[in-house]
Structure formats: C-alpha cells, structure tokens
Residue, then its C-alpha position, 0 to 999 in steps of 0.5 A: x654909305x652908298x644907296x646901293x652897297x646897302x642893298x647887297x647887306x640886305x640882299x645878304x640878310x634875306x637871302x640868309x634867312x630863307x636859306x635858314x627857312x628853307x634848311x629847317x623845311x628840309x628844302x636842302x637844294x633850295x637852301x644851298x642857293x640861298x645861302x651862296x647867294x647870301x655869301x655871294x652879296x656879304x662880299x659885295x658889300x665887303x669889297x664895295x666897302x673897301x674900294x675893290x669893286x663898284x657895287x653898283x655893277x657887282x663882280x661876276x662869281x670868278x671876281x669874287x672868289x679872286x676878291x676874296x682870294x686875294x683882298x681878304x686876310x681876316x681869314x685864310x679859310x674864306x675862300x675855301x668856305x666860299x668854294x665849298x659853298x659854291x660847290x654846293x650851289x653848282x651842285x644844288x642848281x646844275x648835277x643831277x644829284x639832291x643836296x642833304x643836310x650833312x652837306x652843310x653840318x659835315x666840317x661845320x660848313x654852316x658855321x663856317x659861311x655863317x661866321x665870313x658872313x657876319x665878318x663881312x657885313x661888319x661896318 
C-alpha cells in the first residue's frame, strides 16, 4: 500500500472520531465538517485503492461525488449519503443557520455515513 493512500484511512479515522467528540459535546456544526471530511478522505482512499484516482493529488469534492456516483456499486445509496452529508457541511460551514442533531439521527443519516465509511476503508 502506497505511503500516502495510508494517510487518507488515517485522516478518515481522526477525522471521525472528533466528529463522534464533537456530536456528544453537542458541537453539532463542528461535528458536520468532520464527519463529511471523515467521508471525504474514506473515499479517497477507496478510489486511490482501486486505481480511480492518484491519492497523492486527491480529487476535488465534484470528483468525488462523481467517483462515487459512477465507480461505487456496493451501494446505490452512497452517493446520495455522501450528498446529504455534504449538504450539511455547506450548510455547518457556509448558511447562516445552526445544525442540530436531528440533522444526523433523521433517516439514520449517521448510521448510514457510518456504514459507506467503514465499507470504504475495507481492504
């Protein structure tokens, strides 16, 4: 395995785990970007593993979502968890609004992103 395709399933597992933090804290806003992140570097991995892309120069956010659109059948949800969780980072980072919760616990969000992450980081 590549150097640097190890450092996104580390990246992924930091990232998770403060997201996991920071929802228990009820740093919901905090944690909508760390776990998209956590997602984000899951499927870097996964597409660098599989030869979709150089993980050395990672994929802009559009090229995952199309990677993952395009490449990954395990699930045909996944993109869509992947959108939904990037809605909520947009929304975590860039709206004038607070993220709650609900936002991650309504449709099983959580469990869900929680679930395309670990298939992703499998080897």
């Amino acid at each position: 395995m590549r150097r640097s395709r190890e450092v996104y399933r580390k990246k992924s597992n930091e990232n998770w785990n403060a997201g996991e933090l920071c929802l228990e804290r009820s740093h919901v806003n905090a944690a909508g970007n760390r776990l998209y992140y956590s997602l984000y570097h899951a499927a870097v991995f996964w597409a660098d593993r599989l030869g979709f892309c150089d993980g050395r120069k990672p994929p802009k956010h559009p090229g995952v979502e199309g990677i993952l659109r395009n490449k990954y059948t395990d699930d045909p949800t996944a993109f869509q968890t992947f959108i939904d969780l990037m809605n909520l980072r947009v929304q975590a980072d860039y709206k004038p609004s607070l993220l709650e919760k609900e936002n991650f616990t309504d449709d099983a969000l959580l469990a869900k992103v929680k679930a395309l992450r670990e298939s992703l980081l499998e080897t």
